[in-house]
mmCIF file of the N, C-alpha and C atoms, coordinates in Angstrom:
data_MODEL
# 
_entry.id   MODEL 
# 
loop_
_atom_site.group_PDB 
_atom_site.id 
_atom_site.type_symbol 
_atom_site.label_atom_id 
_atom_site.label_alt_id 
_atom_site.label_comp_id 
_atom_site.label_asym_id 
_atom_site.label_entity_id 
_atom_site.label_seq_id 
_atom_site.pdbx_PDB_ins_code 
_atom_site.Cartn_x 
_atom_site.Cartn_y 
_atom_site.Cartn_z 
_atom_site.occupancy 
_atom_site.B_iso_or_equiv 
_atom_site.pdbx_formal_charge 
_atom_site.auth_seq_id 
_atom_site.auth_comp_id 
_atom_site.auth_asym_id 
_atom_site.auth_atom_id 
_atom_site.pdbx_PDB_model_num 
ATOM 1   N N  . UNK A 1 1  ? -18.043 8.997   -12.289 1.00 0.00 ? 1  UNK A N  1 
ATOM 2   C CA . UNK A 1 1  ? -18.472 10.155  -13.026 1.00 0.00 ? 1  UNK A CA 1 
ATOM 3   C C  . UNK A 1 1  ? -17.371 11.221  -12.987 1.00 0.00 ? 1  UNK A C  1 
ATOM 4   N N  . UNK A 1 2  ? -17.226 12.033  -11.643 1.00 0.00 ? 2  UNK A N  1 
ATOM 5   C CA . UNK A 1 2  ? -16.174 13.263  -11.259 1.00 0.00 ? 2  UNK A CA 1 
ATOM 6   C C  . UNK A 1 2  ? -15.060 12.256  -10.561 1.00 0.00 ? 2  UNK A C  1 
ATOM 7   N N  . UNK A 1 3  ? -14.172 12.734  -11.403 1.00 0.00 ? 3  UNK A N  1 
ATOM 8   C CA . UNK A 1 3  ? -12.859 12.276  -9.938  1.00 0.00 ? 3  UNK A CA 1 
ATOM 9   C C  . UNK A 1 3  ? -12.727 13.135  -9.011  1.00 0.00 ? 3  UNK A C  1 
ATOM 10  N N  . UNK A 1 4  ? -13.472 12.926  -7.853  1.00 0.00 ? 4  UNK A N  1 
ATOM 11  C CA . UNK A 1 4  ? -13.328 13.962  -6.635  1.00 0.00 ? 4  UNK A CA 1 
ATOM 12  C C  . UNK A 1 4  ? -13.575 12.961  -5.422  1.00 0.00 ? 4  UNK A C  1 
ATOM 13  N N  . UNK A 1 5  ? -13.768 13.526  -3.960  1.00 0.00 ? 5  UNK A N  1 
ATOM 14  C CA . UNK A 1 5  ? -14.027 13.252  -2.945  1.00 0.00 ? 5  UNK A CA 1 
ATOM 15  C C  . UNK A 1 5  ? -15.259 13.906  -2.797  1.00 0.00 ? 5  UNK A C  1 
ATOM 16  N N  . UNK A 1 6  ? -16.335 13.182  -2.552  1.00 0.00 ? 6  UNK A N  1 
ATOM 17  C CA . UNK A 1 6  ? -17.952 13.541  -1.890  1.00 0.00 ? 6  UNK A CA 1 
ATOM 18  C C  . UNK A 1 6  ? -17.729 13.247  -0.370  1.00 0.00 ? 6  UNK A C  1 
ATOM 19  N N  . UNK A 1 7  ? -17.812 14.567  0.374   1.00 0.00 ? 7  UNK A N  1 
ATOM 20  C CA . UNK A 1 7  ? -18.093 13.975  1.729   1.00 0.00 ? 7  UNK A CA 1 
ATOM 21  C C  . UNK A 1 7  ? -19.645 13.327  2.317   1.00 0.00 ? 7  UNK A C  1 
ATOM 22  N N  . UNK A 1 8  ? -19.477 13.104  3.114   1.00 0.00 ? 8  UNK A N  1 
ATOM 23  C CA . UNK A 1 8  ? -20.692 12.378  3.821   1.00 0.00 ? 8  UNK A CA 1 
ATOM 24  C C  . UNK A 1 8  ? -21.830 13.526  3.600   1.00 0.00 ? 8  UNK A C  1 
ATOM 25  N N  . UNK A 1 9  ? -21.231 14.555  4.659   1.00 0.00 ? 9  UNK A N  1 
ATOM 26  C CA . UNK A 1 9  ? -22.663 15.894  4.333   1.00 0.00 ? 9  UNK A CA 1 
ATOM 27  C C  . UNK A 1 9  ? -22.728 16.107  3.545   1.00 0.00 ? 9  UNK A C  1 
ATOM 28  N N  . UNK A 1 10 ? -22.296 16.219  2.173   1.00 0.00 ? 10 UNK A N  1 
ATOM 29  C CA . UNK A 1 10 ? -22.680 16.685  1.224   1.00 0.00 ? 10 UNK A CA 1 
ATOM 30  C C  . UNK A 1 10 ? -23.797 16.075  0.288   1.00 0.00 ? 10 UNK A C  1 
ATOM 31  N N  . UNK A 1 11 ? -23.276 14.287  0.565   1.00 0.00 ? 11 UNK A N  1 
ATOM 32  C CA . UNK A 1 11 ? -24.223 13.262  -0.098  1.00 0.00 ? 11 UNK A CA 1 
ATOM 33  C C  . UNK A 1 11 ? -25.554 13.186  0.849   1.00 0.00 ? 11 UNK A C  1 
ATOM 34  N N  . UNK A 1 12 ? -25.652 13.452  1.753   1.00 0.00 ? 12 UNK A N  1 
ATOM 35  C CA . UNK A 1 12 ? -26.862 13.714  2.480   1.00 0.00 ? 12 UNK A CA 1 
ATOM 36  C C  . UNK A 1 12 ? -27.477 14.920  2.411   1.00 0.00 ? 12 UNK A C  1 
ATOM 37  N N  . UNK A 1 13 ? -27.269 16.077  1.587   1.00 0.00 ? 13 UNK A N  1 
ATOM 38  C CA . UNK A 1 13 ? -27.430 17.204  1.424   1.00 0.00 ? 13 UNK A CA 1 
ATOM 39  C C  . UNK A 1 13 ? -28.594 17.112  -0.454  1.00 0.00 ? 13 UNK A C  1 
ATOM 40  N N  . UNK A 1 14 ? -27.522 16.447  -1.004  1.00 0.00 ? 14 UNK A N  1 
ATOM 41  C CA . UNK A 1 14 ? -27.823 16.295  -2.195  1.00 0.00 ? 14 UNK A CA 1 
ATOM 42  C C  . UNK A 1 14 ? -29.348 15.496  -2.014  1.00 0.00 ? 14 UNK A C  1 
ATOM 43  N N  . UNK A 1 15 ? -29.136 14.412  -1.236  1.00 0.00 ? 15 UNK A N  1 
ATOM 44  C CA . UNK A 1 15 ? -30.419 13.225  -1.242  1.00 0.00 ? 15 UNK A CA 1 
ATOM 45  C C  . UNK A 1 15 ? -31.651 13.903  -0.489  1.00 0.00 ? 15 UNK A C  1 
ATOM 46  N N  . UNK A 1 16 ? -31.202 14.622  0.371   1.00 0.00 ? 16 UNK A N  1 
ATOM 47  C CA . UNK A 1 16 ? -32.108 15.700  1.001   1.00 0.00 ? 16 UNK A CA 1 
ATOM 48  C C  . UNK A 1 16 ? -33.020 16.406  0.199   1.00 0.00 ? 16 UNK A C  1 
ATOM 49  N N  . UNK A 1 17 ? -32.068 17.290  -0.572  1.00 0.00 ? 17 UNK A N  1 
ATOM 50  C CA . UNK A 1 17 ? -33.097 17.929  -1.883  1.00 0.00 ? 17 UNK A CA 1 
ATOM 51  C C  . UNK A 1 17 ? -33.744 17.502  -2.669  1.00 0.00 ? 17 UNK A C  1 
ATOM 52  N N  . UNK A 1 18 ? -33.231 15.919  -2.712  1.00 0.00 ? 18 UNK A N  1 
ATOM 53  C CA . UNK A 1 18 ? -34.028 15.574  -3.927  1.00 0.00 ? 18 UNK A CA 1 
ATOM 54  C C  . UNK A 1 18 ? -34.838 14.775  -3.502  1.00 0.00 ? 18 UNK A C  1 
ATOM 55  N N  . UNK A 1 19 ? -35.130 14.419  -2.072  1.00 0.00 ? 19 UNK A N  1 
ATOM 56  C CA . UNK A 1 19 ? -36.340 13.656  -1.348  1.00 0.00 ? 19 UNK A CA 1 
ATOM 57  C C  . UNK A 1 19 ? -37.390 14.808  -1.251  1.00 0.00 ? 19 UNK A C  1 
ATOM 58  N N  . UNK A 1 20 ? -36.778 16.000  -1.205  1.00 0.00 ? 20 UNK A N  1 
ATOM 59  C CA . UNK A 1 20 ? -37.773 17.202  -0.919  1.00 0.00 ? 20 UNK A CA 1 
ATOM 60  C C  . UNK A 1 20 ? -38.728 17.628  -2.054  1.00 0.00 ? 20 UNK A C  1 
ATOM 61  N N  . UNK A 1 21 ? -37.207 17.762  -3.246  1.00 0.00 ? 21 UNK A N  1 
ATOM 62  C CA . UNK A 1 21 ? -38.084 18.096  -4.349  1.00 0.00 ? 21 UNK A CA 1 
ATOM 63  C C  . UNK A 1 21 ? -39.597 17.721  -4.827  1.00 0.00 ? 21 UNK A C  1 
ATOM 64  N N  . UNK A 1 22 ? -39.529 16.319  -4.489  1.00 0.00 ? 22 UNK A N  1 
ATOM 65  C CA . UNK A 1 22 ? -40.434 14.997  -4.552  1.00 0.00 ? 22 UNK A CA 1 
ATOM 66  C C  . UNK A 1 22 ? -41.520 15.217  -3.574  1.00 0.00 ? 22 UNK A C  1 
ATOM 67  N N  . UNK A 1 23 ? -41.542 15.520  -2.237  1.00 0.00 ? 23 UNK A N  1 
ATOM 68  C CA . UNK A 1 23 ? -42.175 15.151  -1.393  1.00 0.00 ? 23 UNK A CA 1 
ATOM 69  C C  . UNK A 1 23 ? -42.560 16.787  -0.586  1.00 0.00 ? 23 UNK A C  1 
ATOM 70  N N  . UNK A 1 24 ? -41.764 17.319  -0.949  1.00 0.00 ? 24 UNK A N  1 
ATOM 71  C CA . UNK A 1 24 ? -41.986 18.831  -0.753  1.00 0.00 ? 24 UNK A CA 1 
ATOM 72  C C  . UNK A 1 24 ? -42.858 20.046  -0.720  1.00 0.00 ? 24 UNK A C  1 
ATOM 73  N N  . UNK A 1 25 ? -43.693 19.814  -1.721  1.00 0.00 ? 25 UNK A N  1 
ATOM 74  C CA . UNK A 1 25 ? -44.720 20.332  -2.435  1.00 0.00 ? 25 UNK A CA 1 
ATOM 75  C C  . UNK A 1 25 ? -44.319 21.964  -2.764  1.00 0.00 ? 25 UNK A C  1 
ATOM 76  N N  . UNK A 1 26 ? -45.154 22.860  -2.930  1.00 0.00 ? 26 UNK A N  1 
ATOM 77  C CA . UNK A 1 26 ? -44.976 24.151  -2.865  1.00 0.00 ? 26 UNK A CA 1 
ATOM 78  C C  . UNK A 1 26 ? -44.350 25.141  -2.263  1.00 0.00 ? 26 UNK A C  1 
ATOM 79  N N  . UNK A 1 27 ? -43.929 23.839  -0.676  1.00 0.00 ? 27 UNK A N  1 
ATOM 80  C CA . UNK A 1 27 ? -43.458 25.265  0.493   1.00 0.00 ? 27 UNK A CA 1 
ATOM 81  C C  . UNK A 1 27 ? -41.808 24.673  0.634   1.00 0.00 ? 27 UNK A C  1 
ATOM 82  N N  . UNK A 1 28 ? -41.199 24.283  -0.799  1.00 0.00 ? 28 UNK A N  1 
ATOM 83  C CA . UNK A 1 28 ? -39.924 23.251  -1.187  1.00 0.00 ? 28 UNK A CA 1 
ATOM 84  C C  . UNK A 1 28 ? -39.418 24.560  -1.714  1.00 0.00 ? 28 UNK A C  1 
ATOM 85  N N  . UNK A 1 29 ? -38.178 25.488  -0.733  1.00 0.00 ? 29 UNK A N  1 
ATOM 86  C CA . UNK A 1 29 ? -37.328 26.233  -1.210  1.00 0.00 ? 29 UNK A CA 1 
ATOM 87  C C  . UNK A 1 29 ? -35.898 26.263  -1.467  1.00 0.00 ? 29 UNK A C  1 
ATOM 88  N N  . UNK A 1 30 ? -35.745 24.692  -1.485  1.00 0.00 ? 30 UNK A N  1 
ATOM 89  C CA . UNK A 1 30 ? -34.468 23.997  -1.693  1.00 0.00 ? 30 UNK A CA 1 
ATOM 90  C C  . UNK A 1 30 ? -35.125 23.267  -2.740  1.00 0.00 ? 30 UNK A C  1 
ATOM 91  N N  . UNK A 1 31 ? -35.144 23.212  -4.085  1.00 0.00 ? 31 UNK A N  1 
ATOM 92  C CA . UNK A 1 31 ? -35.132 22.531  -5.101  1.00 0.00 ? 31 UNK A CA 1 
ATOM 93  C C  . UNK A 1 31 ? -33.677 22.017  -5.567  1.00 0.00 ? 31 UNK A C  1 
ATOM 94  N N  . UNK A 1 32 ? -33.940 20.776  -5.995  1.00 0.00 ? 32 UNK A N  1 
ATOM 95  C CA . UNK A 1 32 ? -33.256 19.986  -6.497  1.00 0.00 ? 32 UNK A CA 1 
ATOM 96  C C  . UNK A 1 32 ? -32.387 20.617  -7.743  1.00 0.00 ? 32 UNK A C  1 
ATOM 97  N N  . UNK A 1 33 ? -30.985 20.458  -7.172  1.00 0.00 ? 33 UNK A N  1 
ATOM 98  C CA . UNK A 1 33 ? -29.857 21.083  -8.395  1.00 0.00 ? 33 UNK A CA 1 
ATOM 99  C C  . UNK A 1 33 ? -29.671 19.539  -9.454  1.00 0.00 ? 33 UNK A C  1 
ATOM 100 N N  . UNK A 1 34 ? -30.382 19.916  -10.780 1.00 0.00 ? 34 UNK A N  1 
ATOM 101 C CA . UNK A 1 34 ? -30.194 19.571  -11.755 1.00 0.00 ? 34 UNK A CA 1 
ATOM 102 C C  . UNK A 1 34 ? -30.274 19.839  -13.107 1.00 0.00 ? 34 UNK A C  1 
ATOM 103 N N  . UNK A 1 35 ? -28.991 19.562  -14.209 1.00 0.00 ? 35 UNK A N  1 
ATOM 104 C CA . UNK A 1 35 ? -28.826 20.585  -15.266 1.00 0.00 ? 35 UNK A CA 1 
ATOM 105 C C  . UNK A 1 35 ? -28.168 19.228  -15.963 1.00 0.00 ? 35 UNK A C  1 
ATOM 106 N N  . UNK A 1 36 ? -28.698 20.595  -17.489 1.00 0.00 ? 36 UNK A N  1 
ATOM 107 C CA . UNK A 1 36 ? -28.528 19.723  -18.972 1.00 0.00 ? 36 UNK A CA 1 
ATOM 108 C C  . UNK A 1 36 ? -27.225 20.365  -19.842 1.00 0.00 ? 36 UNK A C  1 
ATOM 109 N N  . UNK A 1 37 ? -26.254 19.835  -20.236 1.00 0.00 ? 37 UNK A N  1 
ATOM 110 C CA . UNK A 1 37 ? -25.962 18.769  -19.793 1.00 0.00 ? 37 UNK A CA 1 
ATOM 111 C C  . UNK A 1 37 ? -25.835 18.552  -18.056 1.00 0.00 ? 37 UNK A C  1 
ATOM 112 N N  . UNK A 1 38 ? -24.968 17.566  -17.766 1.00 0.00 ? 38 UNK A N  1 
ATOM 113 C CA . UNK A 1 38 ? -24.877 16.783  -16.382 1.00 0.00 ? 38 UNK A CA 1 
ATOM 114 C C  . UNK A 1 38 ? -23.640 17.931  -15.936 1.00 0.00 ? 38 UNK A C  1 
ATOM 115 N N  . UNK A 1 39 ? -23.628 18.588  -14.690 1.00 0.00 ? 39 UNK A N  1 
ATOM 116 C CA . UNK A 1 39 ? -22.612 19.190  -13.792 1.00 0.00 ? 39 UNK A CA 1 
ATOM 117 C C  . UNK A 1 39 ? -22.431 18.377  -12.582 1.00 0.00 ? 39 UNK A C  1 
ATOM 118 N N  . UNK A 1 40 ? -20.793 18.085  -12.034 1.00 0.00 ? 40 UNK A N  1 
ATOM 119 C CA . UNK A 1 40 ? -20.805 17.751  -11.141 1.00 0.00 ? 40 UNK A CA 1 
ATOM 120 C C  . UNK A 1 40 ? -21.041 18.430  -9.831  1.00 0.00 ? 40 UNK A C  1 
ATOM 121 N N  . UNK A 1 41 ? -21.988 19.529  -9.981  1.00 0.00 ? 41 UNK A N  1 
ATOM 122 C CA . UNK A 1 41 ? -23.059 19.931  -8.805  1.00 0.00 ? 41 UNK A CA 1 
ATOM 123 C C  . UNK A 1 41 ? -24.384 19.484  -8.544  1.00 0.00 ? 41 UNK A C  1 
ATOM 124 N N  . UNK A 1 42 ? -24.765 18.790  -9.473  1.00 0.00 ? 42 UNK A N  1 
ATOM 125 C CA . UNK A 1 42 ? -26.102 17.942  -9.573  1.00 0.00 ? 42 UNK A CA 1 
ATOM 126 C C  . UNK A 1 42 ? -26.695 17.089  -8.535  1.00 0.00 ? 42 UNK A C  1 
ATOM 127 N N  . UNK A 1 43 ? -27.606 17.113  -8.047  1.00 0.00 ? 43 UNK A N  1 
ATOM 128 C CA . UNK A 1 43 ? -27.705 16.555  -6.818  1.00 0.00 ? 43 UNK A CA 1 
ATOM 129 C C  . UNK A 1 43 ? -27.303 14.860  -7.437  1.00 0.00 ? 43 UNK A C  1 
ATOM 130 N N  . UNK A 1 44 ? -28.074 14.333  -8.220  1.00 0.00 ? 44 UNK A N  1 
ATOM 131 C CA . UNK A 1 44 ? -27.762 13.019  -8.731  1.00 0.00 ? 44 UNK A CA 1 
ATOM 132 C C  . UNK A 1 44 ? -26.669 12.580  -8.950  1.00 0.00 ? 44 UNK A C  1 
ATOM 133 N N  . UNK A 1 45 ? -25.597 13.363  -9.378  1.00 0.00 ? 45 UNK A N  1 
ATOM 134 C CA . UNK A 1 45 ? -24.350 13.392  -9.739  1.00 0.00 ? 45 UNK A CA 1 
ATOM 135 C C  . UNK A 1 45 ? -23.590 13.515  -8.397  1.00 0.00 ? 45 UNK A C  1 
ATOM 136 N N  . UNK A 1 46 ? -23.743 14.325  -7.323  1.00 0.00 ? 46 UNK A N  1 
ATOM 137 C CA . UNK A 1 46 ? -23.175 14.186  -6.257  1.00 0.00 ? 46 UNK A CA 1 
ATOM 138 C C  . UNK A 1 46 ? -23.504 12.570  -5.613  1.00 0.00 ? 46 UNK A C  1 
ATOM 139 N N  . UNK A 1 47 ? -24.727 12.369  -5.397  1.00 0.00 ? 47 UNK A N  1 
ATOM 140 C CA . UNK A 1 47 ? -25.376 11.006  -5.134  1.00 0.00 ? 47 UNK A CA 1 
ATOM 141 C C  . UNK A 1 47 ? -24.699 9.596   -5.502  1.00 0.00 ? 47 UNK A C  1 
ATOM 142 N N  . UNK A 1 48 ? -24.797 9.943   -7.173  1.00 0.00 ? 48 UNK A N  1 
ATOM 143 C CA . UNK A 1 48 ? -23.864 8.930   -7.928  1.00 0.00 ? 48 UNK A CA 1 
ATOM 144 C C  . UNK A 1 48 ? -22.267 8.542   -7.279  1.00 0.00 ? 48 UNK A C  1 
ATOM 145 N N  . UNK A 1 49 ? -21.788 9.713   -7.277  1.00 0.00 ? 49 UNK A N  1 
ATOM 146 C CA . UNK A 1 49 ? -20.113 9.522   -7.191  1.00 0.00 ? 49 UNK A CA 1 
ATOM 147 C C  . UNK A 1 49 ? -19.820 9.609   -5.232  1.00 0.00 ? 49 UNK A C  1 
ATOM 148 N N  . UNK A 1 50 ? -20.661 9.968   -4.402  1.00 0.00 ? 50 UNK A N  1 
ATOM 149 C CA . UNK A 1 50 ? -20.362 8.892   -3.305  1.00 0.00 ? 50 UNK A CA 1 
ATOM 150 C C  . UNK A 1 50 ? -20.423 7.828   -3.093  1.00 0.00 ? 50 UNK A C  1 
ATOM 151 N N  . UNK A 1 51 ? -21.919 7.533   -3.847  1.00 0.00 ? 51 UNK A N  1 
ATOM 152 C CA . UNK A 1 51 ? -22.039 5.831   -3.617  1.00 0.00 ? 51 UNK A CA 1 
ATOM 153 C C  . UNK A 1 51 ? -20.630 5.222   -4.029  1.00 0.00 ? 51 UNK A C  1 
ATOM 154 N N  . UNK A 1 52 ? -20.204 5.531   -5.301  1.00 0.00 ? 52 UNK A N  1 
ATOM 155 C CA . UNK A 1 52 ? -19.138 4.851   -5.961  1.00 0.00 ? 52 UNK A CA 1 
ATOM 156 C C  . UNK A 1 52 ? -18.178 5.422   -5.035  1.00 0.00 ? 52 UNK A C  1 
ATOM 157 N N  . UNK A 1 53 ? -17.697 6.226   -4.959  1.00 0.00 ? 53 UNK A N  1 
ATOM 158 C CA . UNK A 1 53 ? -16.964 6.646   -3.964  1.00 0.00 ? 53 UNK A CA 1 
ATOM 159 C C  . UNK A 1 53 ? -16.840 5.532   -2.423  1.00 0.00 ? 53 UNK A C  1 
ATOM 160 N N  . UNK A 1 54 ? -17.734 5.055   -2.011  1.00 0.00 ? 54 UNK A N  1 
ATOM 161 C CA . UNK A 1 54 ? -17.600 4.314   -1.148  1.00 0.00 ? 54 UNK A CA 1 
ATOM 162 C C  . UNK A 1 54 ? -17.707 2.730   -1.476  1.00 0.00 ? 54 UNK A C  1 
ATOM 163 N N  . UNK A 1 55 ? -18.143 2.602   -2.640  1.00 0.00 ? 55 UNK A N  1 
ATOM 164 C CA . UNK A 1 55 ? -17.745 1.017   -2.832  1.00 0.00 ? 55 UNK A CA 1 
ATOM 165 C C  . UNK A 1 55 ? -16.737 0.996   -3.157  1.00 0.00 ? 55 UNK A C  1 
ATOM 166 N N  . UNK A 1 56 ? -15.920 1.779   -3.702  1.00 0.00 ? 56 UNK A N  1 
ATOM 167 C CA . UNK A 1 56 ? -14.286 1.515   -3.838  1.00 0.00 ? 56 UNK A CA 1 
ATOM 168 C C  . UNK A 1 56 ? -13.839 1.291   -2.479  1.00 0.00 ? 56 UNK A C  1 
ATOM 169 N N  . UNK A 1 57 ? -13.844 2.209   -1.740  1.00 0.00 ? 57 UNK A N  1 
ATOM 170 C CA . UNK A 1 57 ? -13.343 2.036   -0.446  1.00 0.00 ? 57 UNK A CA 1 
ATOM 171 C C  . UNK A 1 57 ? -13.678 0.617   0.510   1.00 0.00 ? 57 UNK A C  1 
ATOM 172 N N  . UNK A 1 58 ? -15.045 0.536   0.344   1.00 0.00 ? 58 UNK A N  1 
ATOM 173 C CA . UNK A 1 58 ? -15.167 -0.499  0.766   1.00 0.00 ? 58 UNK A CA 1 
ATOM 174 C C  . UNK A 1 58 ? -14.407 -1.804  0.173   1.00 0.00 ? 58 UNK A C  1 
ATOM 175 N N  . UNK A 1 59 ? -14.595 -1.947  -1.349  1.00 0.00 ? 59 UNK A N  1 
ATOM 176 C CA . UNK A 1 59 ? -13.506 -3.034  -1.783  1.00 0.00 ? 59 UNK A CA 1 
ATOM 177 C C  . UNK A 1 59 ? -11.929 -2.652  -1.745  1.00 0.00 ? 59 UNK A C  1 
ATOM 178 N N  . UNK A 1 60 ? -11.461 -1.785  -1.381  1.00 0.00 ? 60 UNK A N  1 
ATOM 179 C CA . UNK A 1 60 ? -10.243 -2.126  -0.935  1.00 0.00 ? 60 UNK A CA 1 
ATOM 180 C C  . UNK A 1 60 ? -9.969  -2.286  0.706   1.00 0.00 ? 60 UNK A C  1 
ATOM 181 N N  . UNK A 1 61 ? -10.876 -1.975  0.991   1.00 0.00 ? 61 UNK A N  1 
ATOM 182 C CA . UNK A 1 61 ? -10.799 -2.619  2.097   1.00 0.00 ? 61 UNK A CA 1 
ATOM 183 C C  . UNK A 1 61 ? -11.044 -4.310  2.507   1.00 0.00 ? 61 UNK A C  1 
ATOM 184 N N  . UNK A 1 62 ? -11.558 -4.491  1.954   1.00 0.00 ? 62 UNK A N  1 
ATOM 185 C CA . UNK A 1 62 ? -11.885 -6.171  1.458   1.00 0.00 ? 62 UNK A CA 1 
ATOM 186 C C  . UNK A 1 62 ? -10.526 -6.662  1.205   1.00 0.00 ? 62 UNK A C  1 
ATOM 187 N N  . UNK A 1 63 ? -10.007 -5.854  0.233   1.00 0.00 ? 63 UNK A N  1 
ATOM 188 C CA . UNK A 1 63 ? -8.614  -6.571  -0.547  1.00 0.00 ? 63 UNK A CA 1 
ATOM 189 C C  . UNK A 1 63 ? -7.515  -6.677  -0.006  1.00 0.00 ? 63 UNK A C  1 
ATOM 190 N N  . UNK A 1 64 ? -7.849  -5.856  1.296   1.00 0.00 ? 64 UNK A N  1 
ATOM 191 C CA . UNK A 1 64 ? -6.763  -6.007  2.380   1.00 0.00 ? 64 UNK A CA 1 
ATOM 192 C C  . UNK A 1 64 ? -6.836  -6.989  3.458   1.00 0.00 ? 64 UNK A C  1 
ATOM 193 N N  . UNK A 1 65 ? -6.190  -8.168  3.100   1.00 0.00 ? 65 UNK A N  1 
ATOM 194 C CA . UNK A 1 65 ? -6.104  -9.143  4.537   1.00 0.00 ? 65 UNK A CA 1 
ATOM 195 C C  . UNK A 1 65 ? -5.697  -8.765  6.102   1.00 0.00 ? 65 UNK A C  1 
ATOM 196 N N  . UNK A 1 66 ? -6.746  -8.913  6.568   1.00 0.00 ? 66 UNK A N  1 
ATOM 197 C CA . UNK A 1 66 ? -6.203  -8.461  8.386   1.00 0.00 ? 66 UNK A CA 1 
ATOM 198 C C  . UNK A 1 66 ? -6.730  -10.248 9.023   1.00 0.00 ? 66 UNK A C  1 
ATOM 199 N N  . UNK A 1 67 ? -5.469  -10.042 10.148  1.00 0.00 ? 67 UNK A N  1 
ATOM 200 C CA . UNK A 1 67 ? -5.590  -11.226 10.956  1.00 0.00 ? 67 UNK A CA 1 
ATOM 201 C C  . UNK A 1 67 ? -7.796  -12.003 10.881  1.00 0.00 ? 67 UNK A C  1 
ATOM 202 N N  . UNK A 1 68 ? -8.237  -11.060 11.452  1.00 0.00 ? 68 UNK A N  1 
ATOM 203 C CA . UNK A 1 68 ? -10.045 -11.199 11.527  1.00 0.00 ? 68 UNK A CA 1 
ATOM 204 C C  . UNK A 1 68 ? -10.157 -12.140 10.185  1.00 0.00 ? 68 UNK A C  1 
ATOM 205 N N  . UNK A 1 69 ? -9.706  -11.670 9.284   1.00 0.00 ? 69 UNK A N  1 
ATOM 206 C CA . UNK A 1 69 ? -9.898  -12.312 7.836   1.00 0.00 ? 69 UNK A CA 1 
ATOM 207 C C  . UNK A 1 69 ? -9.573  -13.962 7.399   1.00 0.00 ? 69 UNK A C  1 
ATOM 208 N N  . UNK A 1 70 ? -8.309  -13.880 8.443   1.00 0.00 ? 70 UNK A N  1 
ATOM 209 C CA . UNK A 1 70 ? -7.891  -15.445 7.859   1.00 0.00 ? 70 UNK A CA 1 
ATOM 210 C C  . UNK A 1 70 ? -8.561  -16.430 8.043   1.00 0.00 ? 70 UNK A C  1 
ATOM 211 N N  . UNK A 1 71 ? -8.465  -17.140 7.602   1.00 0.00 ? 71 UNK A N  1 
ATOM 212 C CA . UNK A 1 71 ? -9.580  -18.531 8.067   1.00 0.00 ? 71 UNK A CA 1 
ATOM 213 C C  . UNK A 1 71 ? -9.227  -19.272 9.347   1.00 0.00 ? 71 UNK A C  1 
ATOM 214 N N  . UNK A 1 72 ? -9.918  -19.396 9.998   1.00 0.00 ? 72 UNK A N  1 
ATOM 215 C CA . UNK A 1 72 ? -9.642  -20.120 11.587  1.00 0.00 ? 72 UNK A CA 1 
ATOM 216 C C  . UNK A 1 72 ? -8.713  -21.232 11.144  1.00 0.00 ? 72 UNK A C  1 
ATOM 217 N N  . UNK A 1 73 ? -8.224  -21.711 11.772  1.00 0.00 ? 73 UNK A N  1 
ATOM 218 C CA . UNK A 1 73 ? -7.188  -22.996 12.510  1.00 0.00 ? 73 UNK A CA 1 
ATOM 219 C C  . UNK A 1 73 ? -5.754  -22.479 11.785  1.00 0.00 ? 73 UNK A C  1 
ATOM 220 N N  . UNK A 1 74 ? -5.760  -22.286 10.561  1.00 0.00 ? 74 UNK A N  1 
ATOM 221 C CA . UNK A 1 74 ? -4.146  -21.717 10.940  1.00 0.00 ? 74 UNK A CA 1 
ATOM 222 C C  . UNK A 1 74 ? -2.752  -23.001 10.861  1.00 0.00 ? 74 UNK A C  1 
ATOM 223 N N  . UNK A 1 75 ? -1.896  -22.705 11.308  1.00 0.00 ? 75 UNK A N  1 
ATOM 224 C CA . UNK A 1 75 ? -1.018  -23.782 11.399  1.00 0.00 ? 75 UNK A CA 1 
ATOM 225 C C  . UNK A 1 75 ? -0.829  -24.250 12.976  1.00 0.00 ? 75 UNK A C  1 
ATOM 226 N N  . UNK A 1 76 ? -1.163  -25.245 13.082  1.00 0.00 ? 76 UNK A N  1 
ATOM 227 C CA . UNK A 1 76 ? -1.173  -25.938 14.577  1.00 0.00 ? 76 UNK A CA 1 
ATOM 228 C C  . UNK A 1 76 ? 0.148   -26.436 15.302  1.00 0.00 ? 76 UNK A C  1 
ATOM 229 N N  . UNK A 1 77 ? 0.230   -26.510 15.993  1.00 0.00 ? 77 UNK A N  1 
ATOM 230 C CA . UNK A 1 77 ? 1.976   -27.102 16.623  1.00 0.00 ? 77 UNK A CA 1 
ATOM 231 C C  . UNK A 1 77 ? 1.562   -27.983 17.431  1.00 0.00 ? 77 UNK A C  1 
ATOM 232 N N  . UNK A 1 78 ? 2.199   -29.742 17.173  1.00 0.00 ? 78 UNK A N  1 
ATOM 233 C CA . UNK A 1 78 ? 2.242   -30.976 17.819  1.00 0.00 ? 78 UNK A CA 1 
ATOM 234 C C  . UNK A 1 78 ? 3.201   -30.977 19.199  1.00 0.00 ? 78 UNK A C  1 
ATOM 235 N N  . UNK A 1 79 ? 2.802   -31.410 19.544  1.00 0.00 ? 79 UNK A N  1 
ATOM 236 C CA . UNK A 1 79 ? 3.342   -31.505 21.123  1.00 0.00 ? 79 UNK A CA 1 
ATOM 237 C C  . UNK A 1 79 ? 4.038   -33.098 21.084  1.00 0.00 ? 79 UNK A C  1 
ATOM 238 N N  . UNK A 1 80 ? 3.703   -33.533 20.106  1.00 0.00 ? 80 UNK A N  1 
ATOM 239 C CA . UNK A 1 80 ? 3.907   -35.202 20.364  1.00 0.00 ? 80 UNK A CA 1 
ATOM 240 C C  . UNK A 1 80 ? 5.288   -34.900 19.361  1.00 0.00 ? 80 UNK A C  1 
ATOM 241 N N  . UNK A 1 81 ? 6.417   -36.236 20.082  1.00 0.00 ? 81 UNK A N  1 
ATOM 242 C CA . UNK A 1 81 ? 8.011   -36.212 19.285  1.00 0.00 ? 81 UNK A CA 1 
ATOM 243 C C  . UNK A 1 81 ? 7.803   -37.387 19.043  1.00 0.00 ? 81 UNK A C  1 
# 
């Protein structure tokens, strides 16, 4: 959506309000930030672009081979001449 960085608190901030909004009832003085069109202050919109925000990360982290990664056995060395 935004090219930015969502930190952690913030995406828990956003999901916060909008579990509240929902579940909140009347005594809910943190309502849910959402606007027409879409701002990237929106709680949904913050929501949106961490998740994505962290599956990138997570797949490049994937895409990076570390030793843990390789497949067991490897190249073996004979002892026999």
């Amino acid at each position: 959506m935004f090219d930015r960085i969502v930190s952690h608190e913030r995406a828990l901030e956003a999901a916060s309000r909008l579990i509240n909004s929902h579940f909140g009832g009347a005594d809910n003085k943190r309502g849910v930030r959402a606007s027409t069109p879409a701002s990237e202050d929106d709680d949904d919109i913050v929501i949106t672009d961490y998740i994505m925000q962290q599956k990138a990360k997570e797949a490049e982290r994937k895409s990076i081979p570390t030793e843990r990664m390789q497949p067991a056995g490897g190249t073996q060395c004979s002892t026999e001449s």
